[in-house]
Structure formats: C-alpha cells, structure tokens
PDB file with one MODEL, atoms N, CA, C and O in Angstrom:
MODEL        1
ATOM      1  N   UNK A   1     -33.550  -8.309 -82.112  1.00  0.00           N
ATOM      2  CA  UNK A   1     -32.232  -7.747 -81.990  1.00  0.00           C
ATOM      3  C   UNK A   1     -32.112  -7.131 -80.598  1.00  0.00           C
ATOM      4  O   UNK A   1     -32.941  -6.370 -80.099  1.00  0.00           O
ATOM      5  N   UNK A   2     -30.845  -7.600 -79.965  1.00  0.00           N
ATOM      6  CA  UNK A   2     -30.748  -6.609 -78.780  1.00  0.00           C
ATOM      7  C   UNK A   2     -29.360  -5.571 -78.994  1.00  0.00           C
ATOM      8  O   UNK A   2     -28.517  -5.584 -79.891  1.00  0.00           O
ATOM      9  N   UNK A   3     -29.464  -4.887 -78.073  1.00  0.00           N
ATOM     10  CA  UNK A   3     -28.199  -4.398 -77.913  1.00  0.00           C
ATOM     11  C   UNK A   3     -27.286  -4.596 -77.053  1.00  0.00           C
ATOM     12  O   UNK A   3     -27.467  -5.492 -76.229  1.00  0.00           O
ATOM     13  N   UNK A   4     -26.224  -3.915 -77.023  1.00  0.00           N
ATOM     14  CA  UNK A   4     -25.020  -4.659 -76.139  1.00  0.00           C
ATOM     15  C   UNK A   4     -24.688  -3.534 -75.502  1.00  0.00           C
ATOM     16  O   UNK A   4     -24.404  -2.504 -76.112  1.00  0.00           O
ATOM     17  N   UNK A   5     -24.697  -3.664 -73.795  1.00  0.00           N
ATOM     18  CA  UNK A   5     -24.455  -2.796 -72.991  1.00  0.00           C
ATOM     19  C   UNK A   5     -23.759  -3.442 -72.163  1.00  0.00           C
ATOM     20  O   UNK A   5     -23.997  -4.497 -71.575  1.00  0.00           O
ATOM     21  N   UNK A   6     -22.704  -2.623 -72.134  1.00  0.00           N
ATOM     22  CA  UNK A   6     -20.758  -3.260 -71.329  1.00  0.00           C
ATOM     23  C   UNK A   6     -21.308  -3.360 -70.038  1.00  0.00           C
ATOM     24  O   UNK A   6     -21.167  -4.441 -69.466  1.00  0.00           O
ATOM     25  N   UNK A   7     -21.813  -2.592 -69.552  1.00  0.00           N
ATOM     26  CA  UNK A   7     -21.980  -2.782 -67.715  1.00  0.00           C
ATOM     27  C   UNK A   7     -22.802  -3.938 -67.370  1.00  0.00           C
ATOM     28  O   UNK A   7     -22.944  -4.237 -66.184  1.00  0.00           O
ATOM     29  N   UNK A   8     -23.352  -4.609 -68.289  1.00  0.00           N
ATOM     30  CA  UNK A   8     -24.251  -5.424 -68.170  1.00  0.00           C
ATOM     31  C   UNK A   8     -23.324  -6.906 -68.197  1.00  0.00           C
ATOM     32  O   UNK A   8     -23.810  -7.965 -68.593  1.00  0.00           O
ATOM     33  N   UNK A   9     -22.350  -6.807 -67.857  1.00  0.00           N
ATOM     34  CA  UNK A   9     -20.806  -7.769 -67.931  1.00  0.00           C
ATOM     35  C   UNK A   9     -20.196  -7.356 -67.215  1.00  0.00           C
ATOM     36  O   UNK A   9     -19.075  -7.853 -67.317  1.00  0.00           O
ATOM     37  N   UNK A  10     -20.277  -6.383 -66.148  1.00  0.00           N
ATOM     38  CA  UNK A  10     -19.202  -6.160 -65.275  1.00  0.00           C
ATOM     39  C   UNK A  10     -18.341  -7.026 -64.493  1.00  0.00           C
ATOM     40  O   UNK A  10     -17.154  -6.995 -64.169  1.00  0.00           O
ATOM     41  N   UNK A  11     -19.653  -8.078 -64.227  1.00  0.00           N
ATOM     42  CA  UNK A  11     -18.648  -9.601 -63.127  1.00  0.00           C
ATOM     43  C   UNK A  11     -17.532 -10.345 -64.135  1.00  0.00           C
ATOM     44  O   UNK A  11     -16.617 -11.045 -63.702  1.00  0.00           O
ATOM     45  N   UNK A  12     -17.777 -10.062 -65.601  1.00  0.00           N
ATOM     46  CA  UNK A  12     -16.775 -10.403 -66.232  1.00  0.00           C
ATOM     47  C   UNK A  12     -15.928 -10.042 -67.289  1.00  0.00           C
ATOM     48  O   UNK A  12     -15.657 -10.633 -68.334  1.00  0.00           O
ATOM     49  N   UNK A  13     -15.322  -8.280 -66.541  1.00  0.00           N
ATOM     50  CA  UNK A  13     -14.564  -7.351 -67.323  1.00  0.00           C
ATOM     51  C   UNK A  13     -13.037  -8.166 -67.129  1.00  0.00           C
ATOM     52  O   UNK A  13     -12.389  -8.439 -68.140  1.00  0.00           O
ATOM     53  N   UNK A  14     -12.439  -8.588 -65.540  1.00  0.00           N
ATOM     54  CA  UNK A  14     -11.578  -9.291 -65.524  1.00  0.00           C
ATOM     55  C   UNK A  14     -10.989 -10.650 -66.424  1.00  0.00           C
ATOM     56  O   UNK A  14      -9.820 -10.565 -66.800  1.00  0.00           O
ATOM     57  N   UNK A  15     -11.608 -11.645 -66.707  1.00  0.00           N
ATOM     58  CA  UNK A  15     -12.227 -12.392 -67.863  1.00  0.00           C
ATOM     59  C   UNK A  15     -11.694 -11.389 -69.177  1.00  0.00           C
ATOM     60  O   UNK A  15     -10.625 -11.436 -69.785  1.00  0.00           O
ATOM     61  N   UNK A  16     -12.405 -10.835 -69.287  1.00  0.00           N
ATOM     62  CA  UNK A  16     -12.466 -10.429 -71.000  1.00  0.00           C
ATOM     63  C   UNK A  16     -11.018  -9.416 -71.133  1.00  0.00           C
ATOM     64  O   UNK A  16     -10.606  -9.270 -72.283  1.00  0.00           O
ATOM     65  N   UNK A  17     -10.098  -8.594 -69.809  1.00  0.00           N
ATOM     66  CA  UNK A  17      -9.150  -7.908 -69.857  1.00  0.00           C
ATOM     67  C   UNK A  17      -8.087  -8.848 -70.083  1.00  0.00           C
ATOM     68  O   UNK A  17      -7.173  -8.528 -70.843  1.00  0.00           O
ATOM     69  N   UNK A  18      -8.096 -10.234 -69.384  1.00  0.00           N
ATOM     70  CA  UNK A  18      -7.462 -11.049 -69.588  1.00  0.00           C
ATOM     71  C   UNK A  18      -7.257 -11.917 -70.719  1.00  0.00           C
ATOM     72  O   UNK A  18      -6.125 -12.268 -71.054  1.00  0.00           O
ATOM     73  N   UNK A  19      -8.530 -12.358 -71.452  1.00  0.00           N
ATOM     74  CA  UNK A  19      -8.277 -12.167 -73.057  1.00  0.00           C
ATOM     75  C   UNK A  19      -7.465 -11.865 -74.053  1.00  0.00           C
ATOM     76  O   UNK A  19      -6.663 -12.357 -74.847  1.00  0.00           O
ATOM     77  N   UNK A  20      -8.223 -10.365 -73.551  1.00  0.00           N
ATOM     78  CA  UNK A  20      -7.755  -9.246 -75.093  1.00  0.00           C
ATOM     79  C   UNK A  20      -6.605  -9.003 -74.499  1.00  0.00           C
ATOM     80  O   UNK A  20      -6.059  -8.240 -75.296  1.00  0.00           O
ATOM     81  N   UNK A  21      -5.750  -9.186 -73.455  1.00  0.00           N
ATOM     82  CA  UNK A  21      -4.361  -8.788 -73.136  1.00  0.00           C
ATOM     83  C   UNK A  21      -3.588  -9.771 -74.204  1.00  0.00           C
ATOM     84  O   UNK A  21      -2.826  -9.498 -75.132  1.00  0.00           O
ATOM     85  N   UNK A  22      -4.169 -11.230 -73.621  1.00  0.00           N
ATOM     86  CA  UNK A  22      -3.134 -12.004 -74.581  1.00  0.00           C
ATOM     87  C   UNK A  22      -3.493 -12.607 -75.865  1.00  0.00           C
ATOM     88  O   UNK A  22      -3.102 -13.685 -76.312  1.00  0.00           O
ATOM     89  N   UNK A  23      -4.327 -11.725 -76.417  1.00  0.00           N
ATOM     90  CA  UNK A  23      -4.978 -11.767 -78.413  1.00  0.00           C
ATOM     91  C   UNK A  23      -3.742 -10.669 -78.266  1.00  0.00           C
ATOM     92  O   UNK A  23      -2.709 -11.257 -78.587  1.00  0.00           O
ATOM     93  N   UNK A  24      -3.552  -9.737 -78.017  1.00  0.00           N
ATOM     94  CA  UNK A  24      -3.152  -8.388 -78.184  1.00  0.00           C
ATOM     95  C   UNK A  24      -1.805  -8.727 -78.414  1.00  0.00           C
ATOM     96  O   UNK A  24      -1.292  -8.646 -79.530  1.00  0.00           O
ATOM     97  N   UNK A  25      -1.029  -9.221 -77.095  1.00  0.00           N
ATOM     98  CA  UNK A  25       0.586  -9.950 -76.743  1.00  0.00           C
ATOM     99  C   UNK A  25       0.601 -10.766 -78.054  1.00  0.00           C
ATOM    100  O   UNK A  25       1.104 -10.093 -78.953  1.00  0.00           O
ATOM    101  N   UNK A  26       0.242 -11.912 -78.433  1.00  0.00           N
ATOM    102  CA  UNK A  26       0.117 -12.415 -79.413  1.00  0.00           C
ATOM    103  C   UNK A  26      -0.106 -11.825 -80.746  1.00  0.00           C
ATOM    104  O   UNK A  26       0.256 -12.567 -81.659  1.00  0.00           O
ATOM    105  N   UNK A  27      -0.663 -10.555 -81.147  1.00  0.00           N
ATOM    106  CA  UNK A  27      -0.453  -9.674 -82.098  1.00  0.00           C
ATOM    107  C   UNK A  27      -1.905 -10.234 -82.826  1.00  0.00           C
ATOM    108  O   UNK A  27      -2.430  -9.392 -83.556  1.00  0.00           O
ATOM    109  N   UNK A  28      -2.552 -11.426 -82.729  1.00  0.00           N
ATOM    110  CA  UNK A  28      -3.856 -11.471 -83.028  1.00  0.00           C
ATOM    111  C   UNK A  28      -5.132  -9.738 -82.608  1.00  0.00           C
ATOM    112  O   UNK A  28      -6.179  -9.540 -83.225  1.00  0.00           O
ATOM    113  N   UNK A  29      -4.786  -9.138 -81.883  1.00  0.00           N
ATOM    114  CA  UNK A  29      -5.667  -8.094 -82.278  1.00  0.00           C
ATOM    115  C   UNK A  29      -4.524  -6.999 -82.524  1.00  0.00           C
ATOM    116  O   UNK A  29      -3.354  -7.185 -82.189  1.00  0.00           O
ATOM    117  N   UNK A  30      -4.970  -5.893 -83.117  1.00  0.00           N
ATOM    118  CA  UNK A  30      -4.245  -4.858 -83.061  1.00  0.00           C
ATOM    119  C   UNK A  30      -5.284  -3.603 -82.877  1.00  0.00           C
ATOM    120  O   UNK A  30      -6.515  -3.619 -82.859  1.00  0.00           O
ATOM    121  N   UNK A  31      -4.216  -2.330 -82.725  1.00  0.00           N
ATOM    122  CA  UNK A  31      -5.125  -1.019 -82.527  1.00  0.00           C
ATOM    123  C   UNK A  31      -4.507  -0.120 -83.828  1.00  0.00           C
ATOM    124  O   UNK A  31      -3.430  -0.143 -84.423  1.00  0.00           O
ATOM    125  N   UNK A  32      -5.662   0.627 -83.952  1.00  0.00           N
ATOM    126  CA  UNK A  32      -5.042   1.892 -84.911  1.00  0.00           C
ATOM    127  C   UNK A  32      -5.574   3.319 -84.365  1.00  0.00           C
ATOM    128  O   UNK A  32      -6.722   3.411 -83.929  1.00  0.00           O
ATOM    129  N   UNK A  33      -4.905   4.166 -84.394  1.00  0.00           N
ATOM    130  CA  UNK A  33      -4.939   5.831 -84.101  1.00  0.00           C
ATOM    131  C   UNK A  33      -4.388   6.514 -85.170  1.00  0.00           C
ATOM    132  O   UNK A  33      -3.529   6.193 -85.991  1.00  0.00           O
ATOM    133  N   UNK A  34      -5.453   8.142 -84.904  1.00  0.00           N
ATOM    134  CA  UNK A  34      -5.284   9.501 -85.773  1.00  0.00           C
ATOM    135  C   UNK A  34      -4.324   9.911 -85.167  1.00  0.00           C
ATOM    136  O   UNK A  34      -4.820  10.041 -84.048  1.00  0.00           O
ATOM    137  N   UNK A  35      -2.736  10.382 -85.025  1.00  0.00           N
ATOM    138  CA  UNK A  35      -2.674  11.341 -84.135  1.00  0.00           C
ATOM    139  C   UNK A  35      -2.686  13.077 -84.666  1.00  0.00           C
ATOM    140  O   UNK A  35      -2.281  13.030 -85.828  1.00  0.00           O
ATOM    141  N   UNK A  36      -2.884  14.080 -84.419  1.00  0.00           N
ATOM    142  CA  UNK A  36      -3.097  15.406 -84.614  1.00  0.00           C
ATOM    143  C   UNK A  36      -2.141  16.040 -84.049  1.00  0.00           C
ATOM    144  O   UNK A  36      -2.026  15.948 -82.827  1.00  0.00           O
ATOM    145  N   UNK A  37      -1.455  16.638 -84.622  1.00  0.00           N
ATOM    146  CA  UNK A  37       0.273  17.309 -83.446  1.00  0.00           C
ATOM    147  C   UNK A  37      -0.137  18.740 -83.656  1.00  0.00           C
ATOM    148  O   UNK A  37      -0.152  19.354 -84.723  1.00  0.00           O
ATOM    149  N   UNK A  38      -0.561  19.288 -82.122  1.00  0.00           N
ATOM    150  CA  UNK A  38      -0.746  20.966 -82.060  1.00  0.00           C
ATOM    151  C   UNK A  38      -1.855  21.139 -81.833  1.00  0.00           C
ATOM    152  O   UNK A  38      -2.744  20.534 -82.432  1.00  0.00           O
ATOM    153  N   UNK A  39      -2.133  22.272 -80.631  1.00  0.00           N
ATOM    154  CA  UNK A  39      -2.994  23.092 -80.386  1.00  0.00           C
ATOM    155  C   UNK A  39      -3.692  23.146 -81.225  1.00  0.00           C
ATOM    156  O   UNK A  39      -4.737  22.521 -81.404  1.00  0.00           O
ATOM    157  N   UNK A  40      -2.928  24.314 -82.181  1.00  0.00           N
ATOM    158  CA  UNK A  40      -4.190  25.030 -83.030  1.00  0.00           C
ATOM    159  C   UNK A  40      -4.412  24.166 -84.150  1.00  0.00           C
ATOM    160  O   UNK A  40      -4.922  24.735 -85.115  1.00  0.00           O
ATOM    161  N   UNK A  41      -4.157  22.895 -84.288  1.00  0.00           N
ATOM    162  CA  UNK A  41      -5.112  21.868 -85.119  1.00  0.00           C
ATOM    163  C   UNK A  41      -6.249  21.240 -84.127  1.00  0.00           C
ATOM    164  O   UNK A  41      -6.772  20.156 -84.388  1.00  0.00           O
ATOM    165  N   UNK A  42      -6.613  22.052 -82.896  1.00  0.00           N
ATOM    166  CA  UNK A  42      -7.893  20.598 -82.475  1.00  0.00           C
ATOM    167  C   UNK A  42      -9.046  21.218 -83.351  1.00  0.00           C
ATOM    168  O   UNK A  42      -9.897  20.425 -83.756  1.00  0.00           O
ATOM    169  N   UNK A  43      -9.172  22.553 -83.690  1.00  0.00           N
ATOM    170  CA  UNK A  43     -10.352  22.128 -84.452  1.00  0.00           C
ATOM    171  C   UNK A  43     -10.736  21.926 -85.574  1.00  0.00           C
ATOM    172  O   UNK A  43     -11.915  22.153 -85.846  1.00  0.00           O
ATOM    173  N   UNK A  44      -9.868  21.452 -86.520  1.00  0.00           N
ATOM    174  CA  UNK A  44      -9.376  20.503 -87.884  1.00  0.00           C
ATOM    175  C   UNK A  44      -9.674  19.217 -87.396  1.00  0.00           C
ATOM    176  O   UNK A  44     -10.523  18.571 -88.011  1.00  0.00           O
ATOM    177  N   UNK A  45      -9.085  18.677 -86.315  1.00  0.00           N
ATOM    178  CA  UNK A  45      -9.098  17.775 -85.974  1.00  0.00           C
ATOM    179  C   UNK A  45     -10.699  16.849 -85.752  1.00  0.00           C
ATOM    180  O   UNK A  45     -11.159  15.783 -86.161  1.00  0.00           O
ATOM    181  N   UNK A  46     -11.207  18.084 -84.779  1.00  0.00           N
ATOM    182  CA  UNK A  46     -12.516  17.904 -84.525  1.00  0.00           C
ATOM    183  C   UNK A  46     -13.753  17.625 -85.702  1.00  0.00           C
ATOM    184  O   UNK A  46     -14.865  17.103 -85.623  1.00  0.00           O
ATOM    185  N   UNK A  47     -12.936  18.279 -86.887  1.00  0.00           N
ATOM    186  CA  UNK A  47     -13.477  18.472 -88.267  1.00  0.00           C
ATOM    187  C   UNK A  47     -13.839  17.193 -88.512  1.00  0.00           C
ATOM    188  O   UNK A  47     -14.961  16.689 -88.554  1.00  0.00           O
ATOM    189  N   UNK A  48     -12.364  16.544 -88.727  1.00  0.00           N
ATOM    190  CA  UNK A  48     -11.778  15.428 -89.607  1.00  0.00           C
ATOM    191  C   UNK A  48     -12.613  14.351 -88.974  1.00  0.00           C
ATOM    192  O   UNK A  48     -13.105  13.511 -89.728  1.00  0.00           O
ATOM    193  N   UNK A  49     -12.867  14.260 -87.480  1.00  0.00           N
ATOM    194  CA  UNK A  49     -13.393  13.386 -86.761  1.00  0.00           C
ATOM    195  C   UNK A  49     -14.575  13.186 -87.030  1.00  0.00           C
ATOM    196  O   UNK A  49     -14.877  11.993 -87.051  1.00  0.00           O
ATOM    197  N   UNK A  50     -15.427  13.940 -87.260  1.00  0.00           N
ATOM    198  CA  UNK A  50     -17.290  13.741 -87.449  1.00  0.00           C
ATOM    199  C   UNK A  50     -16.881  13.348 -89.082  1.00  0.00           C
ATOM    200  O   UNK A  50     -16.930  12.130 -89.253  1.00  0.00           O
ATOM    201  N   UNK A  51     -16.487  14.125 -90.322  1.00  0.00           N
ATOM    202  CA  UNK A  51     -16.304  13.496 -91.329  1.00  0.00           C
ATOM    203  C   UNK A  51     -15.514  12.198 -92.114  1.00  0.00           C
ATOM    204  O   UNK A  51     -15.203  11.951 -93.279  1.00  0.00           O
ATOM    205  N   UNK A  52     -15.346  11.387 -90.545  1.00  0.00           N
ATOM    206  CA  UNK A  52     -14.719  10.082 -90.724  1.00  0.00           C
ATOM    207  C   UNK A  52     -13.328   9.920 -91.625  1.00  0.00           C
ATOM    208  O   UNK A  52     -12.990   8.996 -92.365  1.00  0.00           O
ATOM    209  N   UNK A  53     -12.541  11.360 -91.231  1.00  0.00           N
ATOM    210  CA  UNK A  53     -10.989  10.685 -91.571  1.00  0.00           C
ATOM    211  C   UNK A  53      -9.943  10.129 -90.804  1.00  0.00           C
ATOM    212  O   UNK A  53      -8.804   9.695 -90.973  1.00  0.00           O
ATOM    213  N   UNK A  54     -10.830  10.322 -89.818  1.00  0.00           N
ATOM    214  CA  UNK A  54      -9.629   9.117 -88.453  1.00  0.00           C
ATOM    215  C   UNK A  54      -9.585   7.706 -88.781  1.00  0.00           C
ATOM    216  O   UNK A  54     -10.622   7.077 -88.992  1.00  0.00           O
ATOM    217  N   UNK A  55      -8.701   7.302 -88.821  1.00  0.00           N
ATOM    218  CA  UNK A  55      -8.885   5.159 -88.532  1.00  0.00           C
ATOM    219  C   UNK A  55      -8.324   5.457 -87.031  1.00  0.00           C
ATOM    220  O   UNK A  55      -7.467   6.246 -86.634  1.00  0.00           O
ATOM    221  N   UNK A  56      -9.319   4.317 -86.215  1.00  0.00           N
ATOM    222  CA  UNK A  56      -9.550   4.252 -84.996  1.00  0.00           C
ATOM    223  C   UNK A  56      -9.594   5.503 -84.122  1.00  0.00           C
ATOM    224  O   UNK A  56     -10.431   6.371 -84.369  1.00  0.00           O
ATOM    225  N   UNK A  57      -8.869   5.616 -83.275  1.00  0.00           N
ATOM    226  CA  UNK A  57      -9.160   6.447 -82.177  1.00  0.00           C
ATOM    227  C   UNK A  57      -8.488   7.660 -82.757  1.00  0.00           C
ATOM    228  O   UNK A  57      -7.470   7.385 -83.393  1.00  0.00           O
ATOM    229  N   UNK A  58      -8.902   9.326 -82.677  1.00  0.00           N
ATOM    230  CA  UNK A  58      -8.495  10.568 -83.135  1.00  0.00           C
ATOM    231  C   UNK A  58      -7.872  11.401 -81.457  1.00  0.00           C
ATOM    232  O   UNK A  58      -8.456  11.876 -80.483  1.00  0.00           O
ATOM    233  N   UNK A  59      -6.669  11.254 -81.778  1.00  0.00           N
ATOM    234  CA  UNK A  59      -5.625  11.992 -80.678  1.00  0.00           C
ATOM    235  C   UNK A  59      -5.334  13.201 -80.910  1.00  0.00           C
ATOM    236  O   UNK A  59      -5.234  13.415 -82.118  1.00  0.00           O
ATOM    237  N   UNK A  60      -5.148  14.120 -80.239  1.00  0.00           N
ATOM    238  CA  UNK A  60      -4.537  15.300 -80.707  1.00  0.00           C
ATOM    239  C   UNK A  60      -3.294  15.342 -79.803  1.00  0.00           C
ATOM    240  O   UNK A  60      -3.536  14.702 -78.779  1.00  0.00           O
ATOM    241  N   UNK A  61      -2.360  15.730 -79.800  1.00  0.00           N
ATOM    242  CA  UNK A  61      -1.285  16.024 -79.321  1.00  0.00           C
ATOM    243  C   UNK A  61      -0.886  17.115 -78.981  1.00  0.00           C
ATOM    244  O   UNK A  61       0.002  17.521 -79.730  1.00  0.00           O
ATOM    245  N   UNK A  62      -1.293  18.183 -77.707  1.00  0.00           N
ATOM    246  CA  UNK A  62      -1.038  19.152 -78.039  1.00  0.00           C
ATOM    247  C   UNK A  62       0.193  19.642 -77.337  1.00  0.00           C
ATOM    248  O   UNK A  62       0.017  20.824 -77.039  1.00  0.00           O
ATOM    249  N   UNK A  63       1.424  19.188 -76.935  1.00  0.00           N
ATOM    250  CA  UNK A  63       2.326  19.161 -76.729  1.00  0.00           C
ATOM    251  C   UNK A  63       3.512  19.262 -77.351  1.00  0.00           C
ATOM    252  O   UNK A  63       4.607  19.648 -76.942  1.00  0.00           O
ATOM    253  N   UNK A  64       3.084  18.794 -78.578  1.00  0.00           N
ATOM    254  CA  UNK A  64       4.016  18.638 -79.840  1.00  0.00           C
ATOM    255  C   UNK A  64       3.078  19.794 -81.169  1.00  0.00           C
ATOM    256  O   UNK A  64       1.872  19.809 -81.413  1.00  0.00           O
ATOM    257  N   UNK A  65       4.232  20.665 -81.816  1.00  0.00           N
ATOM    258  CA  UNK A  65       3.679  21.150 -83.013  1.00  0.00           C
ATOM    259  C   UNK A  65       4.065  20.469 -84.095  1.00  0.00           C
ATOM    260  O   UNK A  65       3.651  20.793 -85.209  1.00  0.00           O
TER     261      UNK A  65
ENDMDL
END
C-alpha cells in the first residue's frame, strides 16, 4: 500500500484543475458544506466538527448571526 501525496503531482495540478472544473460544470461532481452562522457558535462548531456532524467542509460564518 502506498500513500498519496498531492505535491508529488504538482507538474500535473493544471491537468487535474482542468478536469474537475468540467466534472463539476457538468454537475458529475458535486460539493457539500456545514455552514455555522455566528461568532459565538465557533466553538459548537468546533465541537460538531471532531464528532463528525459536518457533511463536507464545516464553515462558520461569522458575519451573519
């Protein structure tokens, strides 16, 4: 088994941005995010994050209450 280390592909990040741009455009990939609205939720937030209640990426927003 090896592992997979991104820098070890750098000559072909262009390549692979170009890809996943148009899987993405095409709606073949998608993304999902937590978002968290408010300050004084980042550290709920921070909570929720190690006990795996985010799907995909955990945002906080602290601009918005």
């Amino acid at each position: 088994m090896q592992g997979f280390i991104v820098s070890n592909y750098m000559e072909r990040f262009p390549e692979g941005i170009n890809f996943l741009t148009k899987l993405y455009q095409e709606g073949k990939l998608k993304h999902e995010e937590t978002v968290v609205y408010g300050f004084d939720n980042i550290p709920q937030a921070f909570i929720d994050l190690f006990d795996g209640k985010n799907t995909g990426k955990m945002v906080v927003d602290v601009l918005q209450s």
